[in-house]
N, CA, C and O atoms as a printed pandas DataFrame, in Angstrom:
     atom_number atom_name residue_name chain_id  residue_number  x_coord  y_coord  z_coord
0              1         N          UNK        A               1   16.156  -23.094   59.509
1              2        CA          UNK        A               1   17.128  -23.429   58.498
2              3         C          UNK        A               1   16.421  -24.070   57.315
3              4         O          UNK        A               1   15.281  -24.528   57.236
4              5         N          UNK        A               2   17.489  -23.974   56.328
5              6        CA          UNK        A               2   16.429  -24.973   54.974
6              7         C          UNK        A               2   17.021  -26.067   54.668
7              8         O          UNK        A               2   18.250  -26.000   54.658
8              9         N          UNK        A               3   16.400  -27.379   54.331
9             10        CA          UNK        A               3   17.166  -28.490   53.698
10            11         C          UNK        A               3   16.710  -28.340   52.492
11            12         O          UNK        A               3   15.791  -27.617   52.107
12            13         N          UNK        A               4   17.780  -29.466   51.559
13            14        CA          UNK        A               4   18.149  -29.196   50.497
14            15         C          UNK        A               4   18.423  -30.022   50.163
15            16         O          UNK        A               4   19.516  -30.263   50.676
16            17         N          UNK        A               5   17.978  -31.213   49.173
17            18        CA          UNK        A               5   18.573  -31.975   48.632
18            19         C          UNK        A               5   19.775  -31.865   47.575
19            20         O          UNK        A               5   19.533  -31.559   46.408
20            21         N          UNK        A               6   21.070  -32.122   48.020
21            22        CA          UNK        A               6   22.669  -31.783   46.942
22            23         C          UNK        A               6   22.565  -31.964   45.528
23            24         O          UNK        A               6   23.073  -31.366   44.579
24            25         N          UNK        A               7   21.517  -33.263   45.649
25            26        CA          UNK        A               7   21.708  -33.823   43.899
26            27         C          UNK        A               7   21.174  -33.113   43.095
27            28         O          UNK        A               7   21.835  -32.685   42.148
28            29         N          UNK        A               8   19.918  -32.809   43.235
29            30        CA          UNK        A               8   19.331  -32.088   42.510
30            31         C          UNK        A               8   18.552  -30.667   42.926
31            32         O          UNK        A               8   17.597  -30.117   42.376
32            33         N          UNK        A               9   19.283  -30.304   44.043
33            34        CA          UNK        A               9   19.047  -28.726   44.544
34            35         C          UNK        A               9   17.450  -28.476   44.839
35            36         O          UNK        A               9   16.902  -27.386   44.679
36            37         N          UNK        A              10   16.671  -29.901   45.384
37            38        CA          UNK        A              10   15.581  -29.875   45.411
38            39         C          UNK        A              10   15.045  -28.720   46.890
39            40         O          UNK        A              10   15.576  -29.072   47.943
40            41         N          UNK        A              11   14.463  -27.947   46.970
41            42        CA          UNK        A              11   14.397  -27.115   48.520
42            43         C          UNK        A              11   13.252  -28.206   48.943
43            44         O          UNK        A              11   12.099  -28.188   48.511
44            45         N          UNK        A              12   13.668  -28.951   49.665
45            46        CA          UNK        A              12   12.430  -29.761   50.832
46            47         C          UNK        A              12   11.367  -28.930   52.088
47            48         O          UNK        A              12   10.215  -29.168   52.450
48            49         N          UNK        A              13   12.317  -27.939   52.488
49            50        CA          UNK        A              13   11.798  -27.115   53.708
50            51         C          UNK        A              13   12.925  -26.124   53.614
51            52         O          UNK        A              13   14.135  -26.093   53.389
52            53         N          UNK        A              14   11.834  -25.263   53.925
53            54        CA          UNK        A              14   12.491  -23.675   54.017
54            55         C          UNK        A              14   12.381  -23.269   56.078
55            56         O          UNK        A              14   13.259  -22.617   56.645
56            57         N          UNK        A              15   11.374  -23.732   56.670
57            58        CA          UNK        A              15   11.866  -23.415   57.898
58            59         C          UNK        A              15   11.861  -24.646   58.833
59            60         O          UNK        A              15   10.979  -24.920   59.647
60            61         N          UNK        A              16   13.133  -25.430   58.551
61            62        CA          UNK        A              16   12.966  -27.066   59.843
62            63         C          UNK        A              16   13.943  -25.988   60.750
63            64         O          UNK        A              16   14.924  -25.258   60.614
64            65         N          UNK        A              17   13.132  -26.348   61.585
65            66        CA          UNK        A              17   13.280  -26.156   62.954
66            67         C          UNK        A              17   14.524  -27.111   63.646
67            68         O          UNK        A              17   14.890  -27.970   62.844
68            69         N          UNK        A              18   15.006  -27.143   64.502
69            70        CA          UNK        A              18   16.322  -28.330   65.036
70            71         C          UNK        A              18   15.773  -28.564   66.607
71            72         O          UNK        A              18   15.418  -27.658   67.362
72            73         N          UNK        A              19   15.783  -29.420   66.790
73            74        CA          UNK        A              19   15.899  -30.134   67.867
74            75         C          UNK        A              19   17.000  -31.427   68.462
75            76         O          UNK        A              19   16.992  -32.655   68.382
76            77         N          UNK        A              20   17.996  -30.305   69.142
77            78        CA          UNK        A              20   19.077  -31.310   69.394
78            79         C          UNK        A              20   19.478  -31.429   71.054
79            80         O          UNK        A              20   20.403  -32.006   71.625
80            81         N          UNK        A              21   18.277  -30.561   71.576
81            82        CA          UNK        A              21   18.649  -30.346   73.491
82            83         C          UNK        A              21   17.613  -31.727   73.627
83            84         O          UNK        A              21   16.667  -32.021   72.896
84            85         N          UNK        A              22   18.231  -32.581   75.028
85            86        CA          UNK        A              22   16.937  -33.398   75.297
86            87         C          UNK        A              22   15.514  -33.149   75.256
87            88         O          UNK        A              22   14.624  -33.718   74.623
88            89         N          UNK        A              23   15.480  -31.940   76.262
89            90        CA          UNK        A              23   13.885  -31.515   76.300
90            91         C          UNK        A              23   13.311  -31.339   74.731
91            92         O          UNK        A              23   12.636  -32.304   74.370
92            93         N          UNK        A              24   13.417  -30.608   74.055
93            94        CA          UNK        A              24   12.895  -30.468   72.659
94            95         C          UNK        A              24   13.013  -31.713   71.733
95            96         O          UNK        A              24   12.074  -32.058   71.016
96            97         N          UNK        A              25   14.386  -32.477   71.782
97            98        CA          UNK        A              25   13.594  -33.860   70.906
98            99         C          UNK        A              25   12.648  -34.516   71.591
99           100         O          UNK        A              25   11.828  -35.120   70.900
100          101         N          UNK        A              26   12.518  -34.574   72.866
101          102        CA          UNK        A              26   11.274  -35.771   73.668
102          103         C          UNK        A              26   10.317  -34.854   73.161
103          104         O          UNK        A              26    9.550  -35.487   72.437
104          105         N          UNK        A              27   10.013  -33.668   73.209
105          106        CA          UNK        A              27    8.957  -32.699   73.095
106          107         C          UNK        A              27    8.011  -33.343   71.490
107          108         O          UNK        A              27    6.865  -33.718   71.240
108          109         N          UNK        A              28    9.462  -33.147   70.636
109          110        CA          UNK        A              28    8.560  -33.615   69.519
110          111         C          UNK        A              28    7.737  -32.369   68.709
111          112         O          UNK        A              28    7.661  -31.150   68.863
112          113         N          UNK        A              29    7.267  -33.179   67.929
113          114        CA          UNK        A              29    6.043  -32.409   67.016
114          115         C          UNK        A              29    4.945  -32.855   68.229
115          116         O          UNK        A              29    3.834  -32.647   67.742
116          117         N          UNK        A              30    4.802  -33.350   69.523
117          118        CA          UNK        A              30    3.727  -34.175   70.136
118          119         C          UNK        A              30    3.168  -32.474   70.867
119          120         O          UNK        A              30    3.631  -31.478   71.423
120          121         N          UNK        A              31    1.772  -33.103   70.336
121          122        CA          UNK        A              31    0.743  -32.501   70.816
122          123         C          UNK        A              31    0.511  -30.616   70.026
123          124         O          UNK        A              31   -0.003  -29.601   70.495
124          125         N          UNK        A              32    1.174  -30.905   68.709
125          126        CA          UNK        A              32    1.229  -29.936   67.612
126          127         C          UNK        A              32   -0.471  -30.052   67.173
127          128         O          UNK        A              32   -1.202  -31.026   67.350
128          129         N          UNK        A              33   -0.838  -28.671   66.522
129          130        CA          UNK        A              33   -2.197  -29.028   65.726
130          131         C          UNK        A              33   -1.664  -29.296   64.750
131          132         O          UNK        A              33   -2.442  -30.192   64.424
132          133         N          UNK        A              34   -0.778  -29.267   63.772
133          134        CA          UNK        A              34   -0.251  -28.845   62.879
134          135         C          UNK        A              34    1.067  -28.720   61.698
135          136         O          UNK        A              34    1.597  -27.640   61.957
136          137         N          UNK        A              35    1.517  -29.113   60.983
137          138        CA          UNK        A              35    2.638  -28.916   60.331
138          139         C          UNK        A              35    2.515  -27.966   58.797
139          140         O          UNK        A              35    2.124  -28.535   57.778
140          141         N          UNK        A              36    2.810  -26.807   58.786
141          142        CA          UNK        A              36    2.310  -26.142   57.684
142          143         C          UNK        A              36    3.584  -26.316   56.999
143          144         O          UNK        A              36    4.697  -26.436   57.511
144          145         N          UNK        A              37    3.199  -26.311   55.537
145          146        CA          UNK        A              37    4.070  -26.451   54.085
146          147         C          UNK        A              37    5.305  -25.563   54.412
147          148         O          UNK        A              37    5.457  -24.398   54.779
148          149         N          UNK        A              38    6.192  -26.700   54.097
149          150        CA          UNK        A              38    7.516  -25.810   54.201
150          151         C          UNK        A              38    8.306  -26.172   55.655
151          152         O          UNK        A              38    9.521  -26.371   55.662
152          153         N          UNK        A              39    7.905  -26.203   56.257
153          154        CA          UNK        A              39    8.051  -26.430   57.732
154          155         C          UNK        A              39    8.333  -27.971   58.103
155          156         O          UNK        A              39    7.902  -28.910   57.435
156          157         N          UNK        A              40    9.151  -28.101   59.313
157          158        CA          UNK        A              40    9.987  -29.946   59.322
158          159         C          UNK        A              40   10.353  -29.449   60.929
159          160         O          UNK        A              40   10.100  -28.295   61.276
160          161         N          UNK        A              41   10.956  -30.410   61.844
161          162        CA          UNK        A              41   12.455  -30.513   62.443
162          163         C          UNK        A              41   13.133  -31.637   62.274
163          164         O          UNK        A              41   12.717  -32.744   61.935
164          165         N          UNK        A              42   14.372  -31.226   62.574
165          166        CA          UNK        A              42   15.869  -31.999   62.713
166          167         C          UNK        A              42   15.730  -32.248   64.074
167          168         O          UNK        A              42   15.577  -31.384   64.938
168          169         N          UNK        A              43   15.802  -33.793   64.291
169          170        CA          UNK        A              43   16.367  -34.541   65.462
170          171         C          UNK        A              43   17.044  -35.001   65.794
171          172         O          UNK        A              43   16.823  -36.177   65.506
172          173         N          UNK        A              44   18.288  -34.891   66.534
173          174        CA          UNK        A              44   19.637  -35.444   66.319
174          175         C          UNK        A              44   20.066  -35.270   67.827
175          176         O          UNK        A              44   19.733  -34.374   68.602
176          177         N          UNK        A              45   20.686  -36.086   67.994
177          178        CA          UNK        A              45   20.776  -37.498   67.758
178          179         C          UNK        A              45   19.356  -38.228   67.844
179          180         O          UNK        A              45   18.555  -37.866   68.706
180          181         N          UNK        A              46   18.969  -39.503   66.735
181          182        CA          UNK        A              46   17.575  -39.938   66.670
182          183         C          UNK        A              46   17.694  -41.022   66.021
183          184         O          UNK        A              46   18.255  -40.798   64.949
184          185         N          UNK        A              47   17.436  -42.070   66.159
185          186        CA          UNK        A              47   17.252  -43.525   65.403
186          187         C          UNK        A              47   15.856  -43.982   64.627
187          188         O          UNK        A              47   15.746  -44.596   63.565
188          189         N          UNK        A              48   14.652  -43.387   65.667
189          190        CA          UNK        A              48   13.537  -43.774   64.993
190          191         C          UNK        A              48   12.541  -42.574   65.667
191          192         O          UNK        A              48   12.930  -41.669   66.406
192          193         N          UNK        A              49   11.270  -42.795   65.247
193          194        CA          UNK        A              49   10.421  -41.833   65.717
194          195         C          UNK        A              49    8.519  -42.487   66.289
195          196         O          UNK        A              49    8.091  -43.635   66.165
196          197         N          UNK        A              50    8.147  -41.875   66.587
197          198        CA          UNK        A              50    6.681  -42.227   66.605
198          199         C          UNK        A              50    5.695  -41.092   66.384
199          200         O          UNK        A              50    6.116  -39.954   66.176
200          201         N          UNK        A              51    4.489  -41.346   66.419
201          202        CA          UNK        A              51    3.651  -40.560   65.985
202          203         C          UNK        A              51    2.722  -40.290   66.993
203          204         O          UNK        A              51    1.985  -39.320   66.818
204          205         N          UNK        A              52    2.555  -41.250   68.476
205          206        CA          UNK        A              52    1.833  -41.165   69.159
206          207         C          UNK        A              52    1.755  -39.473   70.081
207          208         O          UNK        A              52    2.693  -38.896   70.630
208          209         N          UNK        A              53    0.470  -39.078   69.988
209          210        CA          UNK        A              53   -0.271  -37.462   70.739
210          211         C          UNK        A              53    0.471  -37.028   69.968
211          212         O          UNK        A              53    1.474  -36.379   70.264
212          213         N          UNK        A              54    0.032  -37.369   68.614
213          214        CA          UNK        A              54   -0.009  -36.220   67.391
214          215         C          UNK        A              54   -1.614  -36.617   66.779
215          216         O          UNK        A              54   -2.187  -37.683   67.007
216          217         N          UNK        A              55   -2.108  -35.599   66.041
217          218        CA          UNK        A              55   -2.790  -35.072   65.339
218          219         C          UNK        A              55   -3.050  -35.187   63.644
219          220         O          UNK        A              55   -4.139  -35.200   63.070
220          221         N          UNK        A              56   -1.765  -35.260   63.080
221          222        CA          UNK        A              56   -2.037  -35.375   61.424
222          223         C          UNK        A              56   -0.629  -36.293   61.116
223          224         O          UNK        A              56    0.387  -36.202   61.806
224          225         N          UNK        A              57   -0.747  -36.997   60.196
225          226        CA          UNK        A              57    0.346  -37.441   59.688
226          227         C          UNK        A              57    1.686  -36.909   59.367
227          228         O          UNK        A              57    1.848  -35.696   59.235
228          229         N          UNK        A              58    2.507  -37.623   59.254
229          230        CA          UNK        A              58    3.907  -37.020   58.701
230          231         C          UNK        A              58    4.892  -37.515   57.607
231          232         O          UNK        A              58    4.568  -38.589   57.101
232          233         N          UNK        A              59    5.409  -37.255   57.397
233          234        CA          UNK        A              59    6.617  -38.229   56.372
234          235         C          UNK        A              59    8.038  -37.815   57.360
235          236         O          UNK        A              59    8.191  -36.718   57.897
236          237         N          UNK        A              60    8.839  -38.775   57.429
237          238        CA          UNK        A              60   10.100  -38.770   58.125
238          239         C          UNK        A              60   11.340  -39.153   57.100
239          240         O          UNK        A              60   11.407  -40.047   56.256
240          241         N          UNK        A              61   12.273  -38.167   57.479
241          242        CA          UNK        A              61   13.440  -38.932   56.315
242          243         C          UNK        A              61   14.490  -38.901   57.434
243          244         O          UNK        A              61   14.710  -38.028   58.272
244          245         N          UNK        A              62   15.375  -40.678   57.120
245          246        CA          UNK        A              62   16.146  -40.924   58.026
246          247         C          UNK        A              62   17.899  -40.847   57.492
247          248         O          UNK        A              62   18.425  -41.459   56.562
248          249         N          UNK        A              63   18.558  -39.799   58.525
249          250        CA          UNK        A              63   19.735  -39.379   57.972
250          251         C          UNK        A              63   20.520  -40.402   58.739
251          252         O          UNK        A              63   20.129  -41.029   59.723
252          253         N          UNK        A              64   22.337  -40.519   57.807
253          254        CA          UNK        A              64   23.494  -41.306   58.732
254          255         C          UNK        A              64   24.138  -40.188   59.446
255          256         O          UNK        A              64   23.696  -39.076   59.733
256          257         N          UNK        A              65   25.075  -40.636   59.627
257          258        CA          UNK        A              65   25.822  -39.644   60.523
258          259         C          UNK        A              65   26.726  -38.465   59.312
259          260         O          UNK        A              65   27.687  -37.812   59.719
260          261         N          UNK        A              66   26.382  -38.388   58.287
261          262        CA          UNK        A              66   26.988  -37.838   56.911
262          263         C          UNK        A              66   25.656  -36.971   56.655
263          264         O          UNK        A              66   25.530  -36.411   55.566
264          265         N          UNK        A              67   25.085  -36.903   57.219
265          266        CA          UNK        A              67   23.213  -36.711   56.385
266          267         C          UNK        A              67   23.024  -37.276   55.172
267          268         O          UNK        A              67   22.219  -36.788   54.378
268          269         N          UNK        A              68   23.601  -38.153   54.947
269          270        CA          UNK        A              68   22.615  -39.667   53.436
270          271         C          UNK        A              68   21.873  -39.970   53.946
271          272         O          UNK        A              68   21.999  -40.452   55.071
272          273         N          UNK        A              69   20.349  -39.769   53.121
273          274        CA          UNK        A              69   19.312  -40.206   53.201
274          275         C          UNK        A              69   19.709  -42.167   53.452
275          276         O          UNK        A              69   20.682  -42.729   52.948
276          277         N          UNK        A              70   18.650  -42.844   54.340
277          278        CA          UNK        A              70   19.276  -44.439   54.521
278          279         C          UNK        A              70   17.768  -44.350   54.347
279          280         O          UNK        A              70   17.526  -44.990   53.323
280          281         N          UNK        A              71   16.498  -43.806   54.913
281          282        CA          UNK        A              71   15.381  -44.320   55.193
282          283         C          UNK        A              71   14.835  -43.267   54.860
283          284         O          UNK        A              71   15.342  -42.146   54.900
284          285         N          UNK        A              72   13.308  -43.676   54.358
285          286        CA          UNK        A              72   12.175  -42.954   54.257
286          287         C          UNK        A              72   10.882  -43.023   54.766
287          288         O          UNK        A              72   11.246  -44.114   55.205
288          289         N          UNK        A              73    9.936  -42.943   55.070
289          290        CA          UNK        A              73    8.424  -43.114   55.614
290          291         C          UNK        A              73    7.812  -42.498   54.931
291          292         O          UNK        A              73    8.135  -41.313   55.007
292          293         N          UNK        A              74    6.725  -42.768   53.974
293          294        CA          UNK        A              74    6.108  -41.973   54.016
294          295         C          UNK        A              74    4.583  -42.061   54.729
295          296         O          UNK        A              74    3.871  -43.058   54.846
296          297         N          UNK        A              75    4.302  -40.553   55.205
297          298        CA          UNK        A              75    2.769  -41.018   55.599
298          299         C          UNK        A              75    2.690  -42.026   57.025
299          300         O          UNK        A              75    2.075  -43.057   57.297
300          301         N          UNK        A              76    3.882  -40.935   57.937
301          302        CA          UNK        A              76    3.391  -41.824   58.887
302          303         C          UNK        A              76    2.213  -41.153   59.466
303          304         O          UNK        A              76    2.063  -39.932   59.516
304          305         N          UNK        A              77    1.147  -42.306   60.026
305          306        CA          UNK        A              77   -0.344  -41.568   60.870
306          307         C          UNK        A              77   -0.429  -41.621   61.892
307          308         O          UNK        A              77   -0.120  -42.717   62.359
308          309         N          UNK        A              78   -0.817  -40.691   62.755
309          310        CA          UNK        A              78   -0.892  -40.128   64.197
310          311         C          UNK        A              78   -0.851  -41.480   64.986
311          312         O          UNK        A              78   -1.598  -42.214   64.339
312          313         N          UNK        A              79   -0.306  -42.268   66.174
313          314        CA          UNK        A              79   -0.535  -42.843   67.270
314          315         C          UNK        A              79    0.345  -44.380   66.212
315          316         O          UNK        A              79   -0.210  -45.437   65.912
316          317         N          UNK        A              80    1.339  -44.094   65.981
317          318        CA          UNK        A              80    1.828  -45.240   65.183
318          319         C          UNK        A              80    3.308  -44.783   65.399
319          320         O          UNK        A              80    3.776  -43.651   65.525
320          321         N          UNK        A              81    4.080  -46.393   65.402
321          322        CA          UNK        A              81    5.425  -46.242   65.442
322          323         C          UNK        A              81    6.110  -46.291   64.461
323          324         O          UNK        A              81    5.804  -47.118   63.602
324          325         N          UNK        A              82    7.275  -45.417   64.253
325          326        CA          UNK        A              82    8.048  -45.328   62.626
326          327         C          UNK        A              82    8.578  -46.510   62.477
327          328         O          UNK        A              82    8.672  -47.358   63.364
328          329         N          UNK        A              83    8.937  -46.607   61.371
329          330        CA          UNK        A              83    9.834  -47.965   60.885
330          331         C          UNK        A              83   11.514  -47.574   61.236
331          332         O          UNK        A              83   12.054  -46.471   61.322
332          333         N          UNK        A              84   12.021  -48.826   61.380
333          334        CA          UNK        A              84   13.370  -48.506   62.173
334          335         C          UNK        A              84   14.240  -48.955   60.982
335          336         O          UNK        A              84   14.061  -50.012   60.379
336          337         N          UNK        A              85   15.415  -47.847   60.638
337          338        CA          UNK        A              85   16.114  -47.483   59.248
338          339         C          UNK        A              85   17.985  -47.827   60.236
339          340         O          UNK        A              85   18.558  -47.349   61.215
340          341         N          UNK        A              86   18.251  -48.817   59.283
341          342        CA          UNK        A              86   19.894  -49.232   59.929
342          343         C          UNK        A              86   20.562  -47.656   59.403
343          344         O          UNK        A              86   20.246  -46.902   58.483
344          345         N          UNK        A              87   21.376  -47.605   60.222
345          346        CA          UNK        A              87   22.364  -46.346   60.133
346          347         C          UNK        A              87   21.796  -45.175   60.369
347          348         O          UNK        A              87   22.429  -44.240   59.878
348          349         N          UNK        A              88   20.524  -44.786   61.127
349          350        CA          UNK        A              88   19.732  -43.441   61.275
350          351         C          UNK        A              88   20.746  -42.763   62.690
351          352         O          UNK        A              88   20.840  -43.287   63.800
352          353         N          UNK        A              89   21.166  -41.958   62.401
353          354        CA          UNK        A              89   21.626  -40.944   63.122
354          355         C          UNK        A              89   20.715  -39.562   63.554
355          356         O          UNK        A              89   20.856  -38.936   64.605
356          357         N          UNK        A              90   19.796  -39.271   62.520
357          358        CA          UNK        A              90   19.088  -38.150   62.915
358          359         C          UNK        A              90   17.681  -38.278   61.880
359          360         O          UNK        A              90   17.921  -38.853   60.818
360          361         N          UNK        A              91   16.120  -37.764   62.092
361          362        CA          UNK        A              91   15.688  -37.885   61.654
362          363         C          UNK        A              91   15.088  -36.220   61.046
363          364         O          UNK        A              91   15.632  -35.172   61.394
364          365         N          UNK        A              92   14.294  -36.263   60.417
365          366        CA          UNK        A              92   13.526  -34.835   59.657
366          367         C          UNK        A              92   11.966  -35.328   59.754
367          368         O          UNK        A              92   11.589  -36.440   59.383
368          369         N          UNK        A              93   11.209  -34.417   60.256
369          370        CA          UNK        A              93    9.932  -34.702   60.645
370          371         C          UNK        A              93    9.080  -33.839   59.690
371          372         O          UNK        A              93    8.833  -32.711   60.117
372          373         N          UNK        A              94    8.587  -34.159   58.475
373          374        CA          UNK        A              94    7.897  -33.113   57.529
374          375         C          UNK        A              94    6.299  -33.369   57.679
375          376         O          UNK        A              94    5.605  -34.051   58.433
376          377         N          UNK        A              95    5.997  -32.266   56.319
377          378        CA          UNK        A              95    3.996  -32.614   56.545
378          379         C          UNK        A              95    4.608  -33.736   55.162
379          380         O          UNK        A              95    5.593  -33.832   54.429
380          381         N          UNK        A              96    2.987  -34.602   55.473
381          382        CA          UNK        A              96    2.971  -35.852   54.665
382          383         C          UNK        A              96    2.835  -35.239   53.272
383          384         O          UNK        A              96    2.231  -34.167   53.263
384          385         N          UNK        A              97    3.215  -35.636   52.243
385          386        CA          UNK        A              97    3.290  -35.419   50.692
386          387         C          UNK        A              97    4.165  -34.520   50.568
387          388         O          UNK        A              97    3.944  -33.812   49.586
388          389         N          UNK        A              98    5.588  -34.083   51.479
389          390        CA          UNK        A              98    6.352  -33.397   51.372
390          391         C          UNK        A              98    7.663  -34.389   49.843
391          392         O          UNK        A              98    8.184  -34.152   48.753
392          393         N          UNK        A              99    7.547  -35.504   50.902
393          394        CA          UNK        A              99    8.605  -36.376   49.861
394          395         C          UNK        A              99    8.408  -36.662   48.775
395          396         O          UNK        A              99    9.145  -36.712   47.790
396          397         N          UNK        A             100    7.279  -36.885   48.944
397          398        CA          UNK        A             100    7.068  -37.479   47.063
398          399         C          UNK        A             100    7.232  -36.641   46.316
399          400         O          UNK        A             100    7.664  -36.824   45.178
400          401         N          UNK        A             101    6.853  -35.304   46.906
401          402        CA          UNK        A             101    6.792  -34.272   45.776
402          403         C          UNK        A             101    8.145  -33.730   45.335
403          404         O          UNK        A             101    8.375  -33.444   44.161
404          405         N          UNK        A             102    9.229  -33.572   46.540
405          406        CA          UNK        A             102   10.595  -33.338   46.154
406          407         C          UNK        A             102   11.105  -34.585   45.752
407          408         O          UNK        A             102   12.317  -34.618   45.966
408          409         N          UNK        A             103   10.588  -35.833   45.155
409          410        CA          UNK        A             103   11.307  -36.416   44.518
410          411         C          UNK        A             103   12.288  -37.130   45.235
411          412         O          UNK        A             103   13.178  -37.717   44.620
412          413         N          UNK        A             104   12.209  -37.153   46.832
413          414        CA          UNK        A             104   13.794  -37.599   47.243
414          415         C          UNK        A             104   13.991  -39.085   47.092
415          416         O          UNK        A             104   13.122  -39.882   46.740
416          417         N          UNK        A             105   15.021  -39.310   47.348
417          418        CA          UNK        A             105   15.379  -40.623   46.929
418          419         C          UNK        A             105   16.973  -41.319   48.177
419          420         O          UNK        A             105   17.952  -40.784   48.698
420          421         N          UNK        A             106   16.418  -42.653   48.144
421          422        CA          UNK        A             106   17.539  -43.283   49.180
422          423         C          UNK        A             106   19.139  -42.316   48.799
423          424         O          UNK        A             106   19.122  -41.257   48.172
424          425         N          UNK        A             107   19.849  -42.681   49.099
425          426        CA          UNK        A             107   21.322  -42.272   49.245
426          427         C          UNK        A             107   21.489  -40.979   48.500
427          428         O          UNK        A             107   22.578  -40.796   47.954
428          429         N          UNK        A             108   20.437  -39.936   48.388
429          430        CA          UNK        A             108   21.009  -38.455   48.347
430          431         C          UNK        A             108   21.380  -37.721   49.138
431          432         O          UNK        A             108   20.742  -38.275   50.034
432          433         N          UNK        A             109   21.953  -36.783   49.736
433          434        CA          UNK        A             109   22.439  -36.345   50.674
434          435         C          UNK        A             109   21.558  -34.975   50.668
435          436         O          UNK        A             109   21.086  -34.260   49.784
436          437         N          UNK        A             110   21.572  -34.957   52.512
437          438        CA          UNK        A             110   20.376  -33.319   52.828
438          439         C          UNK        A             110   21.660  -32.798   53.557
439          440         O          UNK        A             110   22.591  -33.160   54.276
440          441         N          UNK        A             111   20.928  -31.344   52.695
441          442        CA          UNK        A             111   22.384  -29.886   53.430
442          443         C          UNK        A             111   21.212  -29.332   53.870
443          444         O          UNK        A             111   20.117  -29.195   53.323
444          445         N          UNK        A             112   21.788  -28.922   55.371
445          446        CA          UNK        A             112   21.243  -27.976   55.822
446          447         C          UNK        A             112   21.560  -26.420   56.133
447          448         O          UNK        A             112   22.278  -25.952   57.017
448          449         N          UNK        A             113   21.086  -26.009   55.508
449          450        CA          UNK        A             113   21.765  -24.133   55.509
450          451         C          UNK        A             113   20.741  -23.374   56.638
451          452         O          UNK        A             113   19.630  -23.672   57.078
452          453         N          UNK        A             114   21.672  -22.249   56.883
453          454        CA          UNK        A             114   21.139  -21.489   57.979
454          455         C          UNK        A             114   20.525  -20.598   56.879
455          456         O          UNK        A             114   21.081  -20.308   55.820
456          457         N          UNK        A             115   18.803  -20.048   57.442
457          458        CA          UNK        A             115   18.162  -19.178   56.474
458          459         C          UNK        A             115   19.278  -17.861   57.042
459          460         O          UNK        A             115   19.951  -17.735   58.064
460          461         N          UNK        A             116   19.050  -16.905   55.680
461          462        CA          UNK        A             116   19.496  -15.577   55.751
462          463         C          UNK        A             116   18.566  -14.351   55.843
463          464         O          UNK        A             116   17.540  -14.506   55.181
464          465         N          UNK        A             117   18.654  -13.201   56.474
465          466        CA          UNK        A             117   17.847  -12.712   56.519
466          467         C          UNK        A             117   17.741  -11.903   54.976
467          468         O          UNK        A             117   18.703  -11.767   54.220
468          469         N          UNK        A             118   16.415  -11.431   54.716
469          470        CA          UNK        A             118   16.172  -11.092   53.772
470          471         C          UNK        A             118   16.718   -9.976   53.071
471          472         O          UNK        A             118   16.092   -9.031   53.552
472          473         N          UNK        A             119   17.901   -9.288   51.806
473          474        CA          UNK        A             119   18.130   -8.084   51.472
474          475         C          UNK        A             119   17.492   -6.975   52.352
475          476         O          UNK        A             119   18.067   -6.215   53.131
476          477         N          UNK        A             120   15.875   -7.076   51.981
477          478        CA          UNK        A             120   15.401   -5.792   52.353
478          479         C          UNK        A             120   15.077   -5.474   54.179
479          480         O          UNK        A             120   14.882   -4.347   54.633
480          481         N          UNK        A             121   15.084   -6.532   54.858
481          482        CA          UNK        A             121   15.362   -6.313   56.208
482          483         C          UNK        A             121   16.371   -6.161   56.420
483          484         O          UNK        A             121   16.456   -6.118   57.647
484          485         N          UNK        A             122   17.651   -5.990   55.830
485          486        CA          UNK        A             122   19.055   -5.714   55.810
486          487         C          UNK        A             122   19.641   -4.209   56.523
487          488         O          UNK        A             122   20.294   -3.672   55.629
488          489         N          UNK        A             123   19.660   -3.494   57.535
489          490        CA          UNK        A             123   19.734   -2.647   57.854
490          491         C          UNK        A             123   21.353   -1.896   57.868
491          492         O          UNK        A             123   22.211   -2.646   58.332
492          493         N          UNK        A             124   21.799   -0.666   57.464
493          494        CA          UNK        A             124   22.805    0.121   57.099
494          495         C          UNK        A             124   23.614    0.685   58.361
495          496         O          UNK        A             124   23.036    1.684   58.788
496          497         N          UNK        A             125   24.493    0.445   58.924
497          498        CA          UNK        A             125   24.671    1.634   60.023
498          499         C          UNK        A             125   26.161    2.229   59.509
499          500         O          UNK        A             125   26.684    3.177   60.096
């Protein structure tokens, strides 16, 4: 799916991934090589996060139960615990220098849309 910041139609990630079954939020980004551009998950239900048996840093943005941004991180580094954000209902797990660059900001709100498949993979019957 893609998030999206409302205010200013910023695209943050084009493929976050969701993680909302137990097994897959405990799973985590843990023990990833990796987070390539563009790419996040949604954790929900989620209050806070950590970084420990990971590999590269992250930036985390912390949603309410509305998805308003309440909290931000940036740059969290591997084997470290996130900072704990009042009202986090779900978190977004991006690569680090994702946020700064979209500009996000406390109390904007993230939409999340289901990607579509592309026109030209669009098949006729």
């Amino acid at each position: 799916m893609k998030l999206i910041i409302q205010e200013s139609g910023q695209l943050v990630g084009h493929r976050i991934a969701e993680a909302y079954s137990f097994p897959r939020r405990f799973r985590g980004l843990m023990l990833t090589g990796s987070l390539s551009e563009g790419s996040g998950l949604h954790i929900r239900p989620c209050r806070g996060v950590h970084s420990f048996f990971m590999k590269y840093p992250i930036d985390v943005l912390h949603l309410d139960e509305e998805d308003r941004i309440v909290g931000i991180q940036l740059r969290l580094d591997p084997g470290k615990l996130g900072t704990a954000f009042r009202g986090t209902r779900s978190v977004v797990e991006l690569p680090a220098g994702t946020l700064e660059r979209a500009c996000v900001r406390l109390g904007q709100k993230a939409v999340f849309q289901a990607n579509t498949p592309l026109a030209s993979q669009a098949t006729t019957e």
